[in-house]
N, C-alpha and C positions, 0 to 999 in steps of 0.2 A: 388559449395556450396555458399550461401551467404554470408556477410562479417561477421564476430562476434557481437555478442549482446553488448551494449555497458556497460548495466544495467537496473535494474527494471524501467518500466515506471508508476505504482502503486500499490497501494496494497487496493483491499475493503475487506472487515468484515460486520460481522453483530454486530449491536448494537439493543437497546432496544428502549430506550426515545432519539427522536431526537434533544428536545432543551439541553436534559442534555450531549448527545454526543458532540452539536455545543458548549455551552458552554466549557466543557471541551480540546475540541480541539483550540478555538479561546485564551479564558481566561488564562487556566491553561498551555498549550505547544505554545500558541499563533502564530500558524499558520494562516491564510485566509482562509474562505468559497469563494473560489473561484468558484464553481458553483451547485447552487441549482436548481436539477430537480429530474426526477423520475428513478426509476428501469425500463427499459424499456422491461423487461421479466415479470414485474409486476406492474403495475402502479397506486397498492395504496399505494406506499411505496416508499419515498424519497430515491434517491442518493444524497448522501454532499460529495462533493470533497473537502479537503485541504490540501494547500501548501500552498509555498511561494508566493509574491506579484502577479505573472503572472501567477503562477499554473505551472511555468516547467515540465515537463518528471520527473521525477526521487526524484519529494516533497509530490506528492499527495497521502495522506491516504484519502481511502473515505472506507463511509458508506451506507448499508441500515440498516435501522431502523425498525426492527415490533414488535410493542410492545408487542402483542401477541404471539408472536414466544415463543417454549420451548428455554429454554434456552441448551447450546451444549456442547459438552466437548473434549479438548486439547486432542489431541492424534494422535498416527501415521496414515498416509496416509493424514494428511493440514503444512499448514504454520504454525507452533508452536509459535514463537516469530517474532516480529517485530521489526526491531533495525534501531534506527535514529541517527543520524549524527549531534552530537557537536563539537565543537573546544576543544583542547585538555585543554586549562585552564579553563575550563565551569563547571569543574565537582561542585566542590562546589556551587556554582551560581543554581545548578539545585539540589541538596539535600538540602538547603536550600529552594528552592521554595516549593520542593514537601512537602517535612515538615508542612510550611505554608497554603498551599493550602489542605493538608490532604489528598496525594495521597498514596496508599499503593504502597510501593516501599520496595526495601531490600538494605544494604547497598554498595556501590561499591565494584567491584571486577574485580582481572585481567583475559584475555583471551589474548590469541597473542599478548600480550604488549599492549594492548588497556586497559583504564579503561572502566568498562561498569557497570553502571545504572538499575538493573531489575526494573519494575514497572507493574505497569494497570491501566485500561482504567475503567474507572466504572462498563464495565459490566465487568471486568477481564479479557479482551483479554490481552495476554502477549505481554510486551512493553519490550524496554530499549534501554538505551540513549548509545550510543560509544562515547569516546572522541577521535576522532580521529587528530592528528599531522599533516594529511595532507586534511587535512576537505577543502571541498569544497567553492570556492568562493559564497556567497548568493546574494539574491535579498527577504530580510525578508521584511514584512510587517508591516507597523506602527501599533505597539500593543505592548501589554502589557510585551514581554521583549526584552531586550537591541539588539541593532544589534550582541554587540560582543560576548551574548551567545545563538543567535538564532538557531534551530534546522535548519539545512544547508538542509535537505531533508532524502534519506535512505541512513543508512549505507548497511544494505543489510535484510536477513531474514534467518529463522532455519525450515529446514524442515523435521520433523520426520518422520521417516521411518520403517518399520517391516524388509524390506530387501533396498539396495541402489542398489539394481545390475538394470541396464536401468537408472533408473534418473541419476544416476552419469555418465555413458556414452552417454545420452542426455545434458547433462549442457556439457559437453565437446563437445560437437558437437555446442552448441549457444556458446560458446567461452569463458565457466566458466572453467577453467585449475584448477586440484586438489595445494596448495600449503600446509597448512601446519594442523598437526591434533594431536589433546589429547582429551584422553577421550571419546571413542565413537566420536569424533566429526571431520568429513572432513571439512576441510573450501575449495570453490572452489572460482575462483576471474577472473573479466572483468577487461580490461581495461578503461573502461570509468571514469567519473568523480562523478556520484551517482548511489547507489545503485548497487556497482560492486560485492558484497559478497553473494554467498552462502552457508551459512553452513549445511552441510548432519548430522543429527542423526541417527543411525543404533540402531536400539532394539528390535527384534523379541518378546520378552515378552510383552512390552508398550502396553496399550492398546489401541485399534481403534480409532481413532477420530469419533465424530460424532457431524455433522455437529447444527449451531442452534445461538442463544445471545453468543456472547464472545468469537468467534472462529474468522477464519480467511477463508473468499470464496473464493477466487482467489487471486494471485501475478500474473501480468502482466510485461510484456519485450518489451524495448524498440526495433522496427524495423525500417524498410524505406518504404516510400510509394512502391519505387522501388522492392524491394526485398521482399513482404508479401511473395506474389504468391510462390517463391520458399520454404518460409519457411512452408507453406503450401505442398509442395509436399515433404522437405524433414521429415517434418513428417508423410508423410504418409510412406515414406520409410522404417522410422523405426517402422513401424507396429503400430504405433496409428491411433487415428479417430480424426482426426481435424475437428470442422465444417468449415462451407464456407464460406471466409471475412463479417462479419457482418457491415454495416456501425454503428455505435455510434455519429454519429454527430460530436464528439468533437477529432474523431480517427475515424478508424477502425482494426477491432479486429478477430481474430484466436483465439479459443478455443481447447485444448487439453488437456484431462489427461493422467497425466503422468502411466508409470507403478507399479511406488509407491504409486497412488491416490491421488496424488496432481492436482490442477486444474490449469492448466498454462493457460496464453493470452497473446498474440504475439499484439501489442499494437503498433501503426504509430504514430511518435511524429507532425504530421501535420493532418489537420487544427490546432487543440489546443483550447484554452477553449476564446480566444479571436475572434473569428471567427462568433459569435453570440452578445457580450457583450464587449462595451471599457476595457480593463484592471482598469477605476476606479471604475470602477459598475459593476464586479464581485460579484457574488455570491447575489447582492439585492433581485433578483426577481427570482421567477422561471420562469425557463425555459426549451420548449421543441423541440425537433425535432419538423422538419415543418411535420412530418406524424404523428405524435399525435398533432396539433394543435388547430383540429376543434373538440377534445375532451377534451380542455381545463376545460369548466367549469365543465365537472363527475371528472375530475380529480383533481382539484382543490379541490372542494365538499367534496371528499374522505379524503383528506390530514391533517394531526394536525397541528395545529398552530406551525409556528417553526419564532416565532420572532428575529428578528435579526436587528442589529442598524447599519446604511451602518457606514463601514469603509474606509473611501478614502482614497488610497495610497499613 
């Protein structure tokens, strides 16, 4: 078997309006557009990656945006919530902001001794902030808040389920160990440094997710160039359909759903989002694979205006 996963390496969503996604994400949680390009399963439709200053493994929430898209609805078989990673005296600092700033949020509350933040995204994908005590060392980006309460990357994610029986014995096989659980809720945990939490919701009642604006497409896992291959064969072992390493330019990538209908990607923390772009002119320009290059101008043509003012690191 390969070695354990260490942690999430991102997580996309669909959003609606992609200047009102980037502003919300630069402005209001002040993370970096660390790289603007396209859906490369669809390429009238932007992907926005952001993180932290260099775009790390385990900071990048990204986005496709289609305006036109129905909008989706929260429910078993996706990614429910998304939970980011504050330092444990942040809390105030960010119920203050979201106040200010007009975010719908609810007021703190505890989980595993963690305080945690529910919120959303504009188009209401479920957020929320953990303060975690042992929050990760950052590399934040000069913007709009402070280093000392900059969102570190992921804490981890929630994902709803009608039954957990295979996903929970798959996250234990990527090296997410059950630890500790109330309320319907399994938390499973990696040892790495971001995005090491899993938490399982079991609800045969809940109803279906269906996919669309304000849901969650994929959670992606961090791998080794070395080791895809095998994680690719050991899921087929376990009786899924992996597709076949996809290069992505910025990674390469394994697709599998789970038996719960979640859609996992097994995600190479190499090349990285610097491999096209200096780390200070991240995210200015678009950018594409050199195999979509010489259809740069249809595709540009297609795209909304998504102004954005460089921010140098």
């Amino acid at each position: 078997m390969p070695a354990d996963i260490p942690g999430i390496h991102h997580v996309t969503a669909v959003a609606s309006d992609p200047g009102r996604t980037h502003r919300f994400c630069s402005e209001t949680l002040g993370l970096r557009l660390v790289k603007r390009s396209v859906n490369q399963d669809d390429e009238s439709v932007y992907h926005l990656f952001y993180g932290d200053r260099s775009g790390t493994p385990g900071t990048n929430m990204t986005y496709f945006p289609y305006p036109d898209a129905q909008l989706g609805r929260v429910g078993t078989g996706q990614v429910t919530t998304v939970q980011l990673q504050i330092p444990a005296g942040s809390v105030e600092y960010w119920t203050d902001r979201f106040e200010s700033e007009g975010v719908d949020h609810e007021p703190p509350r505890e989980r595993f001794g963690d305080r945690v933040i529910p919120f959303a995204d504009p188009d209401g994908l479920p957020l929320e902030l953990v303060a975690d005590g042992d929050a990760a060392e950052s590399d934040p980006p000069d913007g709009p808040v402070p280093d000392r309460h900059a969102i570190r990357g992921f804490f981890g994610v929630t994902l709803s389920l009608a039954t957990a029986r295979g996903t929970g014995s798959l996250l234990e096989t990527m090296g997410f160990q059950p630890t500790r659980s109330e309320n319907h809720r399994q938390r499973f945990r990696t040892s790495g440094d971001l995005g090491t939490v899993v938490d399982v919701l079991e609800d045969p009642e809940a109803p279906r997710g269906e996919s669309g604006i304000g849901t969650v497409h994929h959670v992606a896992f961090q791998v080794s160039d070395a080791e895809q291959a095998q994680w690719h064969d050991a899921l087929v072992e376990r009786g899924l359909r992996p597709t076949q390493i996809i290069d992505r330019k910025w990674f390469e990538s394994i697709y599998a759903r789970t038996a719960g209908g979640v859609l996992f990607e097994f995600a190479t923390v190499s090349p990285g989002y610097t491999v096209d772009e200096p780390v200070d002119e991240l995210g200015e320009r678009l950018v594409l694979p050199e195999w979509l290059e010489d259809r740069r101008e249809a595709i540009e043509a297609r795209l909304p205006d998504l102004s954005v003012t460089p921010r140098r690191a």
